[in-house]
Every structure is written in structure tokens, then in C-alpha cells.
Gaussian input, Z-matrix of N, CA and C with variables (Angstrom, degrees):
# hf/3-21g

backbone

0 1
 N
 C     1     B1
 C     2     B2     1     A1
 N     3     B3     2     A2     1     D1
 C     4     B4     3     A3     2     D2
 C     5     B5     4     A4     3     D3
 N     6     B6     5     A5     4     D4
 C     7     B7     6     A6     5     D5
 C     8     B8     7     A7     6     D6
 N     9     B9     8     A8     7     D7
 C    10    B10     9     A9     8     D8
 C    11    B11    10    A10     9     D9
 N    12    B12    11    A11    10    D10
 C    13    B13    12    A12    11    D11
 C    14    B14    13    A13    12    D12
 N    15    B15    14    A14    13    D13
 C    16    B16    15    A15    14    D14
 C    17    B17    16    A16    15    D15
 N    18    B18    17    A17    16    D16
 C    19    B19    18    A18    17    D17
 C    20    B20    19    A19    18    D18
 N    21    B21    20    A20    19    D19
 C    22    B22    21    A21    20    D20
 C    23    B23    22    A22    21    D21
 N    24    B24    23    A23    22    D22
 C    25    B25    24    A24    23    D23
 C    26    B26    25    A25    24    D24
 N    27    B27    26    A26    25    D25
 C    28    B28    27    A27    26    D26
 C    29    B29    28    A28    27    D27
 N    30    B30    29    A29    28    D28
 C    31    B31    30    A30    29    D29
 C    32    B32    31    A31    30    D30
 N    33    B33    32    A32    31    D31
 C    34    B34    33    A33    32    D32
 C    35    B35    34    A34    33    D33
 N    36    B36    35    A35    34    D34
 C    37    B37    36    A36    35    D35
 C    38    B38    37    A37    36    D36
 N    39    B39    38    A38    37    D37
 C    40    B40    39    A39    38    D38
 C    41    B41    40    A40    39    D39
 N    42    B42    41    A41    40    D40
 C    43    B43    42    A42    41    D41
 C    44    B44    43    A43    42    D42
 N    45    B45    44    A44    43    D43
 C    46    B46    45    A45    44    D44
 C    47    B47    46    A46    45    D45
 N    48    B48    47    A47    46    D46
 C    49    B49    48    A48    47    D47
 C    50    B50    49    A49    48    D48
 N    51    B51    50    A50    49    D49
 C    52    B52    51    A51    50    D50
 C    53    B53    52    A52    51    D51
 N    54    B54    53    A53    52    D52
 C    55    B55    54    A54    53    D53
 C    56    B56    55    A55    54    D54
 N    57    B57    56    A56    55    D55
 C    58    B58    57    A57    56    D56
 C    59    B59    58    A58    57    D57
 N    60    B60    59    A59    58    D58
 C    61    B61    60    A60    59    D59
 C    62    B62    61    A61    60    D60
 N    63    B63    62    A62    61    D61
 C    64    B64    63    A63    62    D62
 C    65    B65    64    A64    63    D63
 N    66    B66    65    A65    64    D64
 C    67    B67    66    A66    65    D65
 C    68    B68    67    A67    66    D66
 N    69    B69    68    A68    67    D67
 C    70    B70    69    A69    68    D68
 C    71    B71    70    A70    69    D69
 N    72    B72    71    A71    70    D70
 C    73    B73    72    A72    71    D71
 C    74    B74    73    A73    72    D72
 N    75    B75    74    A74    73    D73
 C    76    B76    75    A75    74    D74
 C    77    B77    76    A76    75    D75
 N    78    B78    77    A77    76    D76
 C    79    B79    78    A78    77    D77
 C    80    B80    79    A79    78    D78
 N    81    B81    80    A80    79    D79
 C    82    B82    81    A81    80    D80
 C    83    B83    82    A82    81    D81
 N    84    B84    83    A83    82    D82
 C    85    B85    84    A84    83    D83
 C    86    B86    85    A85    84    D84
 N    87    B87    86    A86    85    D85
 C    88    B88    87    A87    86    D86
 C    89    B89    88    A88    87    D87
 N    90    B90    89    A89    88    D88
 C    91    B91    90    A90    89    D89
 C    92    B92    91    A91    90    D90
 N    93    B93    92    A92    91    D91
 C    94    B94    93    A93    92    D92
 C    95    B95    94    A94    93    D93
 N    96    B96    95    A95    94    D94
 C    97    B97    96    A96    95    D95
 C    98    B98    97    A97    96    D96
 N    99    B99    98    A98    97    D97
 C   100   B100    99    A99    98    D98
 C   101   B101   100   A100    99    D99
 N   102   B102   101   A101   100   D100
 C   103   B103   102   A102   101   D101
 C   104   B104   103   A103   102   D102
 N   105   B105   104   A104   103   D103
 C   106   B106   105   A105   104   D104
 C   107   B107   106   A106   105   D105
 N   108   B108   107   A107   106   D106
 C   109   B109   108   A108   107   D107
 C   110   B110   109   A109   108   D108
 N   111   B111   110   A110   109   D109
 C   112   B112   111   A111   110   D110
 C   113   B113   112   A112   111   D111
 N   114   B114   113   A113   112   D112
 C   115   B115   114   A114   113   D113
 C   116   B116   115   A115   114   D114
 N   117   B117   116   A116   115   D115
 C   118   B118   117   A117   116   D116
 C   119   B119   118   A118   117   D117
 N   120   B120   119   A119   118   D118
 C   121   B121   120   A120   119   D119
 C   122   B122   121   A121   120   D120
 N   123   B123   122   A122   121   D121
 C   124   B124   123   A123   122   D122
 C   125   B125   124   A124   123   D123
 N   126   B126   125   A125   124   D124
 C   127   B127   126   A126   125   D125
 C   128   B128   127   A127   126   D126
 N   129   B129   128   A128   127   D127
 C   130   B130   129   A129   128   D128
 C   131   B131   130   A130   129   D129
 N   132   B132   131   A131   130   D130
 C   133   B133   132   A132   131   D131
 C   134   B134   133   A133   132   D132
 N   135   B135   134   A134   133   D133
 C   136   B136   135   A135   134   D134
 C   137   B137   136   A136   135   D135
 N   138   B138   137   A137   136   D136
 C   139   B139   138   A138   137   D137
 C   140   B140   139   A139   138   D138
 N   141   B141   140   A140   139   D139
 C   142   B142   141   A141   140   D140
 C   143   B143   142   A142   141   D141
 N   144   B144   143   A143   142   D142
 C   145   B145   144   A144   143   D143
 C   146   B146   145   A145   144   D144
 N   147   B147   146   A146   145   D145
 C   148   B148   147   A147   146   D146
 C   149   B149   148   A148   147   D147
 N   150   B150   149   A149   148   D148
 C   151   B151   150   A150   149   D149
 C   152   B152   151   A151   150   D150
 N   153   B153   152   A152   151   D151
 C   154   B154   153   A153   152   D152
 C   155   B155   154   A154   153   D153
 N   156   B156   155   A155   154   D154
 C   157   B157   156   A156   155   D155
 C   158   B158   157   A157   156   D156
 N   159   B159   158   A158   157   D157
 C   160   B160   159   A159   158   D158
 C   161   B161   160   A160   159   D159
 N   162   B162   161   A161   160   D160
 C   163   B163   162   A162   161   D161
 C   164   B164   163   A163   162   D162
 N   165   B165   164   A164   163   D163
 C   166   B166   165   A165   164   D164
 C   167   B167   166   A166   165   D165
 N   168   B168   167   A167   166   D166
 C   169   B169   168   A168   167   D167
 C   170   B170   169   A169   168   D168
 N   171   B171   170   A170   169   D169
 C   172   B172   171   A171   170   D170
 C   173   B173   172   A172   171   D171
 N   174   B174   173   A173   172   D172
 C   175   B175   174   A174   173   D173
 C   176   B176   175   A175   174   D174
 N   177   B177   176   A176   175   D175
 C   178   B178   177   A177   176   D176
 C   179   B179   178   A178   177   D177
 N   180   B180   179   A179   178   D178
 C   181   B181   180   A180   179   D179
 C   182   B182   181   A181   180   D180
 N   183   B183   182   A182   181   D181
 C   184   B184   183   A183   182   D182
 C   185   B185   184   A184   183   D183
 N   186   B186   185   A185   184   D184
 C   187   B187   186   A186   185   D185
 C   188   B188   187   A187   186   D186
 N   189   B189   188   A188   187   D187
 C   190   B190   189   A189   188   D188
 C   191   B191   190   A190   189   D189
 N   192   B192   191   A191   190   D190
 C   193   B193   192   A192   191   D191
 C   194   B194   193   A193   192   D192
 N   195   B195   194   A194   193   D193
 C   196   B196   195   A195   194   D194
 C   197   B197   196   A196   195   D195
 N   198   B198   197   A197   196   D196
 C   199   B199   198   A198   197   D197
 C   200   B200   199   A199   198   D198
 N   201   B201   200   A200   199   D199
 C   202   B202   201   A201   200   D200
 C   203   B203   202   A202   201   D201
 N   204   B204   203   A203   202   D202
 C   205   B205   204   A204   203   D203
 C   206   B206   205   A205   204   D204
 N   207   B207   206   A206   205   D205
 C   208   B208   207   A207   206   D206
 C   209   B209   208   A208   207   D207
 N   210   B210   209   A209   208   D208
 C   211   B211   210   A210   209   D209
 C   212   B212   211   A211   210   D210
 N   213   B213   212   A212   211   D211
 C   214   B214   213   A213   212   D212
 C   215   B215   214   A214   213   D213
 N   216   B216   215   A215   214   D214
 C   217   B217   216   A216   215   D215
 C   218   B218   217   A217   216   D216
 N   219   B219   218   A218   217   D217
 C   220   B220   219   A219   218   D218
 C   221   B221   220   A220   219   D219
 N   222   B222   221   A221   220   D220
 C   223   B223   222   A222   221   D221
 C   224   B224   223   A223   222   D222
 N   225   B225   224   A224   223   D223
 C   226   B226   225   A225   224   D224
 C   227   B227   226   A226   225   D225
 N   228   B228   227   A227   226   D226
 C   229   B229   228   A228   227   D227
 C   230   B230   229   A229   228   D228
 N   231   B231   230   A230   229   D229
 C   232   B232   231   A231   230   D230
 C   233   B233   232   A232   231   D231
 N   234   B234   233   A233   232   D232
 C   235   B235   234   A234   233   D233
 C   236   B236   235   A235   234   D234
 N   237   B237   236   A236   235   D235
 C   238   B238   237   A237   236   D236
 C   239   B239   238   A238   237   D237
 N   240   B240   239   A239   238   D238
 C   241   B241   240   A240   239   D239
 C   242   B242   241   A241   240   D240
 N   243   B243   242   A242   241   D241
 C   244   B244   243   A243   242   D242
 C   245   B245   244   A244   243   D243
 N   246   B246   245   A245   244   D244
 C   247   B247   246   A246   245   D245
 C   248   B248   247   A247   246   D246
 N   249   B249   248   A248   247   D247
 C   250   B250   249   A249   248   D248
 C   251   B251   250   A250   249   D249
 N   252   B252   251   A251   250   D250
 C   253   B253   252   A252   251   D251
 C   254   B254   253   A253   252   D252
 N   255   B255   254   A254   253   D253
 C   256   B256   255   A255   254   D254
 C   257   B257   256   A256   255   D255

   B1=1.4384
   B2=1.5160
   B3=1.4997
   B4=0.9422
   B5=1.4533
   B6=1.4128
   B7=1.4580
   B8=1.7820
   B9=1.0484
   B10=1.7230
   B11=1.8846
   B12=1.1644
   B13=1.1985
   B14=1.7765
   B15=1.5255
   B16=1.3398
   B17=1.5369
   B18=1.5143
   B19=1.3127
   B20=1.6239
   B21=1.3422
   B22=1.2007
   B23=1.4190
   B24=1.1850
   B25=1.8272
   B26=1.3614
   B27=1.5997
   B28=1.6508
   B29=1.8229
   B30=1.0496
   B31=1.2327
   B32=1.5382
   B33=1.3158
   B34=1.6596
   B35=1.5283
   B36=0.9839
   B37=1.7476
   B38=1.7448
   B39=1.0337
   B40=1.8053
   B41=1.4698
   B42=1.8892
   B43=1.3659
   B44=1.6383
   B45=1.3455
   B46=1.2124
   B47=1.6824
   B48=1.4350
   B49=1.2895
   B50=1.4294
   B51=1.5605
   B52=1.0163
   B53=2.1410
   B54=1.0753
   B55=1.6055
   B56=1.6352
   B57=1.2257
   B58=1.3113
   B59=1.9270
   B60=0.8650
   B61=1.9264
   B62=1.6650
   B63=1.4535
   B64=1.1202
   B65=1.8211
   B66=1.4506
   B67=1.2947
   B68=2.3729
   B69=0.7427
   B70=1.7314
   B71=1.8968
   B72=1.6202
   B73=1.3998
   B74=1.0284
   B75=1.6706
   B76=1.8324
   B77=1.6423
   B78=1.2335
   B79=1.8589
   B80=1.7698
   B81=1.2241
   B82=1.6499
   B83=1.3074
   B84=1.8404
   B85=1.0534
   B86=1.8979
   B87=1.5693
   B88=1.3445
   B89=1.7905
   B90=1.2420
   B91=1.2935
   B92=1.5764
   B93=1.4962
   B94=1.8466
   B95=1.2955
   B96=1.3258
   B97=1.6994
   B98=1.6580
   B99=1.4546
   B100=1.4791
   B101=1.8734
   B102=1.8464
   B103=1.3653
   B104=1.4791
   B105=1.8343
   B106=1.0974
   B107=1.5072
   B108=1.0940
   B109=1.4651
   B110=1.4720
   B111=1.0218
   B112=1.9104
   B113=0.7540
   B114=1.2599
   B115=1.3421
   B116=1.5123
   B117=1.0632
   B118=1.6387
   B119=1.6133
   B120=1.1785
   B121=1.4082
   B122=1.7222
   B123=1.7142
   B124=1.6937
   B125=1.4215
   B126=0.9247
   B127=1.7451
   B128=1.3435
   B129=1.3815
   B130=1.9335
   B131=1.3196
   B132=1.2611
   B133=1.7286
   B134=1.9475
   B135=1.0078
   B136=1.7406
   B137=1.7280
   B138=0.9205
   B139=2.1706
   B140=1.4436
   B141=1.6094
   B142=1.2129
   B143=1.7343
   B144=1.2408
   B145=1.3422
   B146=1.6725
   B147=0.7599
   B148=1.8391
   B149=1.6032
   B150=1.1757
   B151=1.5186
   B152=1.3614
   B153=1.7053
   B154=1.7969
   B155=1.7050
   B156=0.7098
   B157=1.3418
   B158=1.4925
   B159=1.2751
   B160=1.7629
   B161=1.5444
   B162=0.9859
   B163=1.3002
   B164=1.4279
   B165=1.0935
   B166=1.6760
   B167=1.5507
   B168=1.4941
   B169=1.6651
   B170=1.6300
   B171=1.4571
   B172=1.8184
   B173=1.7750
   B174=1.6579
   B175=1.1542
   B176=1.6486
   B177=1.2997
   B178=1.2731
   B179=2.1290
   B180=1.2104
   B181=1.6091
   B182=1.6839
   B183=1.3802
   B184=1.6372
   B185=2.0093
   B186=1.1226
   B187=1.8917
   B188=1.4618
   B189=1.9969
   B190=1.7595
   B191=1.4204
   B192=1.3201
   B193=1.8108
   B194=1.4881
   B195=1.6738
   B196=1.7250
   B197=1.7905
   B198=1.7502
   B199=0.9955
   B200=1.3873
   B201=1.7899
   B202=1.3297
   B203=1.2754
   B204=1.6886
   B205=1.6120
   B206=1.1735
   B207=1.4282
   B208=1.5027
   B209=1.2788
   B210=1.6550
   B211=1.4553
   B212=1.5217
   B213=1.2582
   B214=1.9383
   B215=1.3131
   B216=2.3496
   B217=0.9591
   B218=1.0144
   B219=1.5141
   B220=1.6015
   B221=1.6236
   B222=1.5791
   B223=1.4428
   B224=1.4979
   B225=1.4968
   B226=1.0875
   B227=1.7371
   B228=1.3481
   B229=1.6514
   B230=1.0388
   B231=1.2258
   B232=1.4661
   B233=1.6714
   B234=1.8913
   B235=1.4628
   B236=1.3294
   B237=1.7739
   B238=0.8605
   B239=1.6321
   B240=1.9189
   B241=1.4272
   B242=1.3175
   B243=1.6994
   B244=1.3690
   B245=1.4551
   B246=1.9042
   B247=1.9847
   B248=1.4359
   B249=1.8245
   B250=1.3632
   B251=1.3900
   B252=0.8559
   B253=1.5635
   B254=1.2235
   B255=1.9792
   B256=1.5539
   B257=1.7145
   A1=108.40
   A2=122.85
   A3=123.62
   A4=127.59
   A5=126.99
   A6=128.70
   A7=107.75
   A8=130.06
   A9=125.52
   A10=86.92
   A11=104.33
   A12=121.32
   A13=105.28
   A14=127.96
   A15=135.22
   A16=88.38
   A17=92.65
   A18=122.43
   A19=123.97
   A20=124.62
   A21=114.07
   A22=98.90
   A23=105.35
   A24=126.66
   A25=108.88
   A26=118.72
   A27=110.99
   A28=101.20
   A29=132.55
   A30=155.52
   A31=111.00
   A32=102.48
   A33=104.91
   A34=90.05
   A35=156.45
   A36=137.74
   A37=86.34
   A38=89.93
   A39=113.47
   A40=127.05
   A41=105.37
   A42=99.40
   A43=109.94
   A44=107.36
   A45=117.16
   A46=121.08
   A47=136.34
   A48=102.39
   A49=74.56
   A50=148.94
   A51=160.45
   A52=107.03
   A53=126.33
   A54=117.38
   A55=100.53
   A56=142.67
   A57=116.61
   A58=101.01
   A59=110.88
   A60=114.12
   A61=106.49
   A62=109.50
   A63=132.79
   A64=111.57
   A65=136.75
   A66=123.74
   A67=86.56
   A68=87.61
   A69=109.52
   A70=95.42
   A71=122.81
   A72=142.23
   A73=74.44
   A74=123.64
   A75=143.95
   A76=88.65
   A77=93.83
   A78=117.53
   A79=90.80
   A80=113.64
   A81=128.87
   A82=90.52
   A83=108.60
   A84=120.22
   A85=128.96
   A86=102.68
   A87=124.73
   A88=80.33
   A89=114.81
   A90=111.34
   A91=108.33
   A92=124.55
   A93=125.84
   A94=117.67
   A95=99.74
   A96=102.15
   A97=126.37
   A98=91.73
   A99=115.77
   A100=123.96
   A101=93.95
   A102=97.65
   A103=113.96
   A104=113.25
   A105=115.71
   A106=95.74
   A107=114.32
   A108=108.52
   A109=132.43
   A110=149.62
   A111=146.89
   A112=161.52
   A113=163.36
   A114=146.05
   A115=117.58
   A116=136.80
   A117=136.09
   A118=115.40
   A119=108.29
   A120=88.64
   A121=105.40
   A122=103.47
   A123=105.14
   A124=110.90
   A125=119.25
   A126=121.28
   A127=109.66
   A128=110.06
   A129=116.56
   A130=107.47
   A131=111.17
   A132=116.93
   A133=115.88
   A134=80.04
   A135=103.46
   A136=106.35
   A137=93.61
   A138=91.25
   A139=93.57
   A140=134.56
   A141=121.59
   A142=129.18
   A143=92.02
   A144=82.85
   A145=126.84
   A146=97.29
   A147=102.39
   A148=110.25
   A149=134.67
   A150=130.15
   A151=91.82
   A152=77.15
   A153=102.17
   A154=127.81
   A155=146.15
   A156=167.26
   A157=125.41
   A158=101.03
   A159=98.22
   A160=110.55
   A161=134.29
   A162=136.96
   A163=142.01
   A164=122.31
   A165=117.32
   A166=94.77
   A167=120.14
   A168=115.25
   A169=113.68
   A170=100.44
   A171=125.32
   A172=96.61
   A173=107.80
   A174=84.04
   A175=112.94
   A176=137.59
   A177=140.59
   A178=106.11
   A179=99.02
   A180=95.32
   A181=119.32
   A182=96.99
   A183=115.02
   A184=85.64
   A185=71.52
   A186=99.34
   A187=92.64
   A188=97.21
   A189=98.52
   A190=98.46
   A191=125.79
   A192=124.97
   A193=98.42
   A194=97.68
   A195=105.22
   A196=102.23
   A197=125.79
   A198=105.10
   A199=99.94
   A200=118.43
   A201=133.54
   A202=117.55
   A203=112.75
   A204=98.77
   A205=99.89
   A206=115.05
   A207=140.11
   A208=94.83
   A209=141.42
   A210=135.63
   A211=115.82
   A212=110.41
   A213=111.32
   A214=150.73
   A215=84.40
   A216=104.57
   A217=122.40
   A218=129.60
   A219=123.16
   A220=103.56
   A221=86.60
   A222=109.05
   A223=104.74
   A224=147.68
   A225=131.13
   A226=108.30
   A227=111.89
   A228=110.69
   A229=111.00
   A230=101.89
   A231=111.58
   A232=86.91
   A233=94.27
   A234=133.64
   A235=104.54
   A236=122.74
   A237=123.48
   A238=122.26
   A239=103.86
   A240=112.19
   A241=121.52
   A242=131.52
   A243=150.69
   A244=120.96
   A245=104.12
   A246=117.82
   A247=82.51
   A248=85.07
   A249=123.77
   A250=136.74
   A251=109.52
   A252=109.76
   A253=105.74
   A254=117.12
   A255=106.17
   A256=70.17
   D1=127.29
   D2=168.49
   D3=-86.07
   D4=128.10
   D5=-165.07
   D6=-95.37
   D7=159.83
   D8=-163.28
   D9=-136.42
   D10=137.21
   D11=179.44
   D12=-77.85
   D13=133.73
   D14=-160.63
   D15=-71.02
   D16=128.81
   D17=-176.09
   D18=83.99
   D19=-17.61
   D20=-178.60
   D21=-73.59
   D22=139.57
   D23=146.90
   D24=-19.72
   D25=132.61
   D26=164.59
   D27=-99.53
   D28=-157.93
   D29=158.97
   D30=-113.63
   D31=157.89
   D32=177.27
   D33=-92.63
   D34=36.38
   D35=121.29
   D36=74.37
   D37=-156.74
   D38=174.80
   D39=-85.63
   D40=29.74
   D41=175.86
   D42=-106.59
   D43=48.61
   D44=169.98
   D45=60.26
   D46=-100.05
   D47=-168.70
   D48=-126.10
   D49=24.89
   D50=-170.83
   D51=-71.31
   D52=94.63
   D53=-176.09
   D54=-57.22
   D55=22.89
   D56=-161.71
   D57=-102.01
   D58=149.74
   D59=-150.18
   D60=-178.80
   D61=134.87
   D62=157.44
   D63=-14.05
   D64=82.32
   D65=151.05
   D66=123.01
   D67=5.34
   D68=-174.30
   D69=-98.91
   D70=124.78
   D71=-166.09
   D72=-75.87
   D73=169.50
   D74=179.70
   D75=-153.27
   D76=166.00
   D77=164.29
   D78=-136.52
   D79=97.87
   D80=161.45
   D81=-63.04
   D82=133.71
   D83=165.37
   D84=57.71
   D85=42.28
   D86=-135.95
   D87=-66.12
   D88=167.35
   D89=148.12
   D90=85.66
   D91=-42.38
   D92=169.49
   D93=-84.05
   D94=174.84
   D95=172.21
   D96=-45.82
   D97=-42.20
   D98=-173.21
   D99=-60.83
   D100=-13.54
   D101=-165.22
   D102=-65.57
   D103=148.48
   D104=-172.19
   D105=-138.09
   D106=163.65
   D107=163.70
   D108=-138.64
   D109=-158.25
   D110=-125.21
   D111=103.72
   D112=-167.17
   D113=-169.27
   D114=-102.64
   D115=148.54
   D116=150.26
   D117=-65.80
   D118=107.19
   D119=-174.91
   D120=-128.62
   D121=16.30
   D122=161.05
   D123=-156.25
   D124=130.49
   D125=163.29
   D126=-96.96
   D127=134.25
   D128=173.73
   D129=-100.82
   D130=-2.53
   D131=175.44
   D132=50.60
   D133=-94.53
   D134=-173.59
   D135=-90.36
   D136=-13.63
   D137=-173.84
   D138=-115.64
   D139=27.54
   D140=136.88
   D141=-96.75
   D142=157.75
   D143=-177.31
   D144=104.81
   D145=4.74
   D146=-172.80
   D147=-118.11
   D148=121.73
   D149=-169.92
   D150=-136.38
   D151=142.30
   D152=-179.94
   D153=-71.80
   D154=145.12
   D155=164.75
   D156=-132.68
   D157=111.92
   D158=173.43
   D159=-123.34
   D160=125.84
   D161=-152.83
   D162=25.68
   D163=-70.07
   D164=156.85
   D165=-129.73
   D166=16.68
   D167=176.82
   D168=-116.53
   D169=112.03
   D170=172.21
   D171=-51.90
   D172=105.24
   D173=167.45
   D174=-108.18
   D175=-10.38
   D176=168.40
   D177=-153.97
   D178=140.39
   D179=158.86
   D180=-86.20
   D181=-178.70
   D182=-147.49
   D183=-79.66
   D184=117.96
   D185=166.13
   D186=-35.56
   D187=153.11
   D188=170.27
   D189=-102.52
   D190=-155.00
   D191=-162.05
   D192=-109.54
   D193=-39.63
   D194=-154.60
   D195=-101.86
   D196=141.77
   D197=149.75
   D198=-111.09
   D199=158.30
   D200=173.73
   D201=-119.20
   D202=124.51
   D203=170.60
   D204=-95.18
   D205=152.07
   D206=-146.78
   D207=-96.40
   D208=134.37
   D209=157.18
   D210=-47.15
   D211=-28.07
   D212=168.89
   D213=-107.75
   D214=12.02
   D215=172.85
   D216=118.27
   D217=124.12
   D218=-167.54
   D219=80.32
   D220=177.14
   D221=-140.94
   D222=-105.73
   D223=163.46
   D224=150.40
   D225=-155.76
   D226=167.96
   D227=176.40
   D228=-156.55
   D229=138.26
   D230=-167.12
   D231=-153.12
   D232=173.19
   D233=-177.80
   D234=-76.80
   D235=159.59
   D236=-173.00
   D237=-75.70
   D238=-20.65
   D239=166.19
   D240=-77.59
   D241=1.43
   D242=169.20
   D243=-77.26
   D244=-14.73
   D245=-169.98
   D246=-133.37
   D247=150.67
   D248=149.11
   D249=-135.72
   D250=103.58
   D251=-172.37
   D252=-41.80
   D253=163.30
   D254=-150.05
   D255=-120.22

């Protein structure tokens, strides 16, 4: 995992032509009731996405990519089809 020094610019990585990046504003959940908005302030890149299973027992689902701190506080993460850059 690559870490971004506070304040540098991220890149959109491999989410295609998507601006959403490390230190880049989002609207989580743009468009519903639910929408909130904030900053990107981690990408998991490559270590999202993978959920555990151990025999016939669910033990967590597949990590999201992005974490966001919330303008009102707290934390959230979501997928890259969950943000929009503002």
C-alpha cells in the first residue's frame, strides 16, 4: 500500500477516467437521500476487495477502496461507483 504525504495530490490510480484520489472532495452516495460528503483521505488500491470465508463461515465482506472523512465527522468507505468528485 502506498501512503501519500498530507496534502499532496493523489492520482486516480486505476479507476479509469474517474477524478476520485487521495486529498480530492467526494459526494458519498452522490445523488440519494443518504448523500454526504468529504475528503478521500486513503486508497487501499489492490487490498480492496477480497472477503473472507472460512469454510461454510462468512467471516467479513470485500473491503471498499476509498476511506472518507466526513465534513460532520467520522469516517466512511466506500467503492469507487459509491464517490464523486465535487
Amino acid at each position: 500500500m502506498k501512503r501519500r504525504m498530507k496534502g499532496a495530490r493523489g492520482t486516480a490510480g486505476d479507476t479509469g477516467d474517474s477524478p476520485v484520489a487521495v486529498n480530492v472532495r467526494v459526494r458519498v452516495h452522490p445523488g440519494t437521500d443518504g448523500e454526504v460528503r468529504g475528503t478521500v483521505v486513503e486508497d487501499f488500491g489492490d487490498l480492496a476487495g477480497h472477503k473472507v470465508d472460512i469454510g461454510k463461515n462468512h467471516m467479513v465482506g470485500p473491503a471498499r477502496r476509498w476511506a472518507v472523512a466526513l465534513d460532520a465527522g467520522g469516517l466512511v468507505f466506500g467503492d469507487s461507483d459509491q464517490l464523486a468528485a465535487e
